[in-house]
C-alpha angles and dihedrals in degrees: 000000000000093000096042086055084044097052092041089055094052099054091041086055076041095066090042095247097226143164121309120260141089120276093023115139125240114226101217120206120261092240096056096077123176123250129204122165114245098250096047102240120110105267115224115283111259118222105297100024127106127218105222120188133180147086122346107221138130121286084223126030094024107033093020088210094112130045090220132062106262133157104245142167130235112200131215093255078062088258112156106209117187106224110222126201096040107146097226090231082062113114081236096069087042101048092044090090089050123091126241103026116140118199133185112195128188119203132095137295116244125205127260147192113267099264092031132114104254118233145233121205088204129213108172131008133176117213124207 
């Protein structure tokens, strides 16, 4: 139970837990980098990983799961995953208030409280 409450508390620092409030901006840690493959496109999923796709939105004013601002996919089954580890000078933090982007992101998932948005500690994503 220690190290649930552990992990959840450090994907919930991940996220930059900051004050409420739309188009503020989430601080994220200096060890959550974003990855992106170099030739831009989502690498394979190794052993463990998950490819996610699905629609790029905010957590809180698009998909009104978080109550913070956070990228996050929505997935066709209608899933919201919060995406750790996004720099908040990345085109996907900026393009999650736009309409109409698709993402497909490769990490993770991370465990969550029941009621909760589930998490991804992502490693690779490709944005359309």
């Amino acid at each position: 139970m220690k190290r649930f409450v552990a992990l959840t508390t450090v994907a919930l620092l991940g996220l930059g837990i900051a004050a409420a409030g739309c188009g503020k901006k989430a601080a994220t840690s200096d060890t959550a980098k974003e990855a992106k493959s170099a030739s831009g496109a989502a690498t394979p999923a190794p052993a463990g990983e998950v490819q996610l796709a699905g629609t790029l939105g905010c957590g809180h004013c698009v998909f009104h799961v978080t109550s913070e601002c956070a990228a996050c996919v929505k997935t066709a089954s209608g899933e919201v995953y919060v995406i750790d580890g996004v720099n908040e000078q990345s085109p996907m933090w900026e393009k999650r208030m736009e309409d109409g982007h698709t993402i497909t992101v490769a990490g993770t998932v991370v465990a969550s409280n029941e009621g909760e948005p589930k998490h991804i500690a992502m490693k690779s994503f490709e944005l359309k």
